[in-house]
N, C-alpha and C positions, 0 to 999 in steps of 0.2 A: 052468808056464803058457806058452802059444804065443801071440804075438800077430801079426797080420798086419802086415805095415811097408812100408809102398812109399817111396823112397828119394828123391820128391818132396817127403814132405812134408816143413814143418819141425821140426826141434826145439822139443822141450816145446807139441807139436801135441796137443790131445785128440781125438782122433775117436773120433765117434758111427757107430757099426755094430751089426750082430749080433754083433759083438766086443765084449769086454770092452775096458773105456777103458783104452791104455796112454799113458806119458806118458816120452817119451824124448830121449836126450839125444841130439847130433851122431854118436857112432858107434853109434847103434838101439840103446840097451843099458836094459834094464829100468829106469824109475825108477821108478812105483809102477801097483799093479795093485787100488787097492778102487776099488768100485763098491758103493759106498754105497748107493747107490740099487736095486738089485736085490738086495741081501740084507736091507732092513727093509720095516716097511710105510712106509712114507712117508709115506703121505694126502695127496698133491699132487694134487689134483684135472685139472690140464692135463699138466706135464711137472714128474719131477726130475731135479735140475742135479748132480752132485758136486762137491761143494765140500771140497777138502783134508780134513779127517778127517770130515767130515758132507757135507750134501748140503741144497739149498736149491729151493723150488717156486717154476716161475715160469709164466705163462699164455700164454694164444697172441696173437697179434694182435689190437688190438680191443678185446683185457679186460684188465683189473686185479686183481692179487693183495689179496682180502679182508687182513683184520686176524689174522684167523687167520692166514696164512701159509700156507694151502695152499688154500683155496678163490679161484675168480674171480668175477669179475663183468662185466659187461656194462659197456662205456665209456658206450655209450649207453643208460641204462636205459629212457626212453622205447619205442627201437625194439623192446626184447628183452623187455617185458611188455604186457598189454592194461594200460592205464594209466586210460583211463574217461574222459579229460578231456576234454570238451567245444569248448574252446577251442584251447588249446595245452600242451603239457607240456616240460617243463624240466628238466634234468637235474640233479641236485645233490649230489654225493659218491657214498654210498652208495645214494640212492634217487629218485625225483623231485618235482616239484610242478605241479600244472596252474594254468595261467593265463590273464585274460579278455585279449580282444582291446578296444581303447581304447571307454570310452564303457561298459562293462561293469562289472561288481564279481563276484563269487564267492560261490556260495551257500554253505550251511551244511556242504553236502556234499562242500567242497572239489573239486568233479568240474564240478558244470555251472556255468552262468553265467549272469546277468541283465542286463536292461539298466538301467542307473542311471536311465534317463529311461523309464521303461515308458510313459506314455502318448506317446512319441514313437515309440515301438516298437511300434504295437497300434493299430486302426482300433476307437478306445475307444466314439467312437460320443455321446461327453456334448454335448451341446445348447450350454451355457453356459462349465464350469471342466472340465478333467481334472486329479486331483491324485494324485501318485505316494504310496501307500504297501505300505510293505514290497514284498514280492513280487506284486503288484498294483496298482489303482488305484483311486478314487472319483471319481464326479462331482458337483460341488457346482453352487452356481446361484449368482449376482450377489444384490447386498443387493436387497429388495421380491421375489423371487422365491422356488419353494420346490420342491425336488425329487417329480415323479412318481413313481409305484410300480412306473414301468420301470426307475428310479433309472437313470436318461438325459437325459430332458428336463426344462424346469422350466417353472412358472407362474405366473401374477402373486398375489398372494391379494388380490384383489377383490371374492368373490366373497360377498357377505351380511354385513351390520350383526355386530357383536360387542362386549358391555361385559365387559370385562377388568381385572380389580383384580391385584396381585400385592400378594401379604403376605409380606416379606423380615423374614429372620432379620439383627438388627443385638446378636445378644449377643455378649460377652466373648468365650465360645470360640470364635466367628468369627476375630476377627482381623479389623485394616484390610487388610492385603494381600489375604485372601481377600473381601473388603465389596468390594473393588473388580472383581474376578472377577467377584461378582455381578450390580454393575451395569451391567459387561459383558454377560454374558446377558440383561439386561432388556433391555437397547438392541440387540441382537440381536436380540431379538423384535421388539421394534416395529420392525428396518430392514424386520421383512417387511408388517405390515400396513397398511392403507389406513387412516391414520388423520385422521378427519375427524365432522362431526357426526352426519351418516348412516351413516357405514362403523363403525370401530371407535373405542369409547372406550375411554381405557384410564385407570384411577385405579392409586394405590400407597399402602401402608402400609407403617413400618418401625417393629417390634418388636421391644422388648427386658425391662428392670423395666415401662414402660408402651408405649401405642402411640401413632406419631405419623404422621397422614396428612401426606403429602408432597406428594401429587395428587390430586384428586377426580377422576369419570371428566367434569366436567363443564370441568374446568378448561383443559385444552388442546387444540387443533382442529390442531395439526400434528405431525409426529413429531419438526422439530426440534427445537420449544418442547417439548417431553416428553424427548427427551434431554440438552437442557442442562439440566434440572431432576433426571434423573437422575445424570449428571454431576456435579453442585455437592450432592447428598449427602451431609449429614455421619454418620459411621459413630456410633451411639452409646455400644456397648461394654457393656452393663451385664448384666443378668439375662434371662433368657429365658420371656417368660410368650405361650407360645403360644396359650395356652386364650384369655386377653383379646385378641390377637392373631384372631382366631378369631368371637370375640362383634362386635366393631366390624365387623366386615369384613359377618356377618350382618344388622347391625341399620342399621348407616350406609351403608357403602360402595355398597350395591344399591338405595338411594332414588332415589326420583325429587329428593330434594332436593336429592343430588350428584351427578347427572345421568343417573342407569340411566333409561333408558328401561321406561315399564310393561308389565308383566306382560301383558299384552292386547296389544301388537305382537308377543307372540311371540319376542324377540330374545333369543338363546344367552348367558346368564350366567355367565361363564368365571373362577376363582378361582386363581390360582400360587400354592401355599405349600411356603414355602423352606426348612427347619430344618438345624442342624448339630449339634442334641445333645436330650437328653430334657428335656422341659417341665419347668418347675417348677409348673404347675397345672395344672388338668384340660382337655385337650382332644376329647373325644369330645362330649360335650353341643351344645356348638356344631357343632361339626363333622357332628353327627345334622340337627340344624334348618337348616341351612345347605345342605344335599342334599336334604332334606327339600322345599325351597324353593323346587327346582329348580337351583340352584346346581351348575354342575359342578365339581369340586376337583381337579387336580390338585395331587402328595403330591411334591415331590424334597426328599429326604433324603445329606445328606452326611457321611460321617467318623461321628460316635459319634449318628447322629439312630438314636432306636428303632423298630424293623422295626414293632412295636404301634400305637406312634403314630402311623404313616405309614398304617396299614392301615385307623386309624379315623379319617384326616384324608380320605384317596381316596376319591373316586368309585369307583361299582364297574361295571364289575368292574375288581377291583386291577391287573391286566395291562395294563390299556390305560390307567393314570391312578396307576400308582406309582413311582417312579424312586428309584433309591440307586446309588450311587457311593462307595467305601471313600477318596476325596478330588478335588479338584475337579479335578484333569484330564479327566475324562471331562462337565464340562460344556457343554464345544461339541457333540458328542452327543445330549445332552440337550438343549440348543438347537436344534439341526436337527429334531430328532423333534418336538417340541412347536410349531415353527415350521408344521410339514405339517398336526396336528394342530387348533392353537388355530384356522387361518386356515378350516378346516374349520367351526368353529364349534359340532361337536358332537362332539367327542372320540373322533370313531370313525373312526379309520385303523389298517392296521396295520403293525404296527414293524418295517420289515424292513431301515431303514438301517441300525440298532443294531444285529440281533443278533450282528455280529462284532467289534460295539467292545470296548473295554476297561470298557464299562458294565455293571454290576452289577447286575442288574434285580431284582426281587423274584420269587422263586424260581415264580410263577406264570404269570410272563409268557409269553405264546403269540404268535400270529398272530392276530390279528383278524378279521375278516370281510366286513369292510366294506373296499372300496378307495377312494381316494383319486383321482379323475379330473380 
């Protein structure tokens, strides 16, 4: 073997040439001649090193020797791949992660980014409320008022007389926690309408083994005096007879005795029935002469109320006067919509705050026809 020697270098010098590496002592004398590295494959992706009876991969500048041992990687993996991030990207061992800039969070895609306050980030455009959700926003309106069908602006519901009875479900399968949900939503309703002797009256029933009027629509002329009476409410707990729930509402609740005004002013007879499970008697019969009678019925149905009975409690068409929800989160929803609707007077708006809720509408439900001005 020859190897070239210049007589600068030092002892046990390894130089790197078109020579083969020799490794020599003070008077140039052969100590060893493998080069490892050129007689196997190596699989060093950058450069092999020989290393006394083997030989070890190392990389260039900039990169990092993989786990394997012979591949590299980019120090900065951000610069050395299209990375997608929107934001910013960050480096992290072997790979990276993108991240938002403050005031942001990270969508599902791990790539782009939103803003945590979207209506602060968007000329949203709402009249009244902007309220952030998810990946978007809604606009809602202050209590007494009630979203247009720009869903932008809002209006007062002043607009025409209304006798309004609601028949609430107060059975066992209710429950007190959800009894109070309820009459949440009832007082919901009334923050939006004009209630007084001319504008709307509103009565209530609450059913259960029997029924028990709570409020005639004759009995109070403000909406305060109607919500502390809902308010003070005791929940009954017992059996669920919707059908008699149903006949009282027909025979009593719409007299002129308890203050509906007559048949001959013309004024929108408006019925809320509330169930959360299947009758234990017959609800269609009443519910036929009760429509019959001009009465309009809206059906919300919650948790194990049956699609049947809801279909034969509703006004029709079902789509625009039947509501189910698989549990009562989705009754602000059903608030809101019935808010647009009742203040209307005659049940014909169409549903188009809903149909991205989490509300579970009855499988017919469309768009309506009629708008809402």
């Amino acid at each position: 073997m020859i190897c070239r020697i210049e007589s600068r270098i030092p002892a046990r010098t390894r130089i790197f040439s078109n020579w083969k590496l020799c490794a020599l002592t003070k008077n140039h004398q052969l100590f060893s001649d493998k080069d490892i590295c050129s007689s196997v494959d190596h699989g060093c992706e950058h450069v092999c090193v020989n290393a006394d009876e083997s030989y070890i991969c190392q990389c260039y500048e900039g990169f990092a020797l993989r786990q394997d041992g012979k591949t590299c990687r980019n120090k900065d993996v951000c610069n050395s791949v299209d990375h997608g991030c929107e934001h910013v990207c960050v480096n992290t061992d072997n790979s990276y992660i993108c991240q938002c800039y403050e005031g942001f969070v990270l969508r599902e895609d791990e790539k782009t980014c939103k803003s945590k306050d979207i209506c602060k980030s968007v000329n949203h455009g709402c009249e009244h409320l902007c309220v952030n959700s998810d990946d978007s926003y809604t606009c809602q309106c202050h209590d007494g008022f009630v979203l247009r069908q720009d869903g932008k602006t809002c209006r007062r519901c002043t607009e025409g007389p209304v006798d309004l009875v609601f028949v609430i479900d107060g059975s066992k399968s209710l429950g007190e926690d959800n009894f109070e949900i309820v009459k949440q939503f009832v007082s919901g309703i009334l923050d939006t309408l004009e209630i007084s002797p001319k504008a709307a009256r509103v009565g209530l029933l609450q059913y259960s083994s029997e029924v028990r009027t709570e409020f005639t629509l004759r009995r109070f002329s403000t909406a305060k005096d109607m919500k502390k009476a809902v308010s003070q409410m005791k929940y009954m707990g017992r059996g669920s007879m919707t059908g008699l729930a149903l006949r009282q509402m027909f025979e009593r609740s719409f007299t002129e005795t308890e203050g509906a005004r007559p048949l001959s002013a013309n004024i929108p007879r408006i019925s809320i029935v509330f169930t959360d499970g299947r009758a234990q008697d017959e609800v269609s019969e009443w519910a036929a002469r009760a429509k019959r009678s001009g009465i309009i019925i809206y059906a919300i149905g919650i948790g194990k109320a049956i699609e049947e009975e809801l279909l034969e409690i509703a006004s029709e068409p079902s789509y625009k006067h039947l509501f189910y929800a698989e549990d009562f989160t989705a009754m602000e929803d059903i608030s809101e919509e019935l808010k647009v609707q009742i203040c209307e007077g005659n049940g014909s708006v169409r549903l188009e705050s809903i149909k991205n809720s989490p509300l579970n509408i009855h499988s017919e439900l469309q768009r309506a026809d009629h708008s809402c001005t």
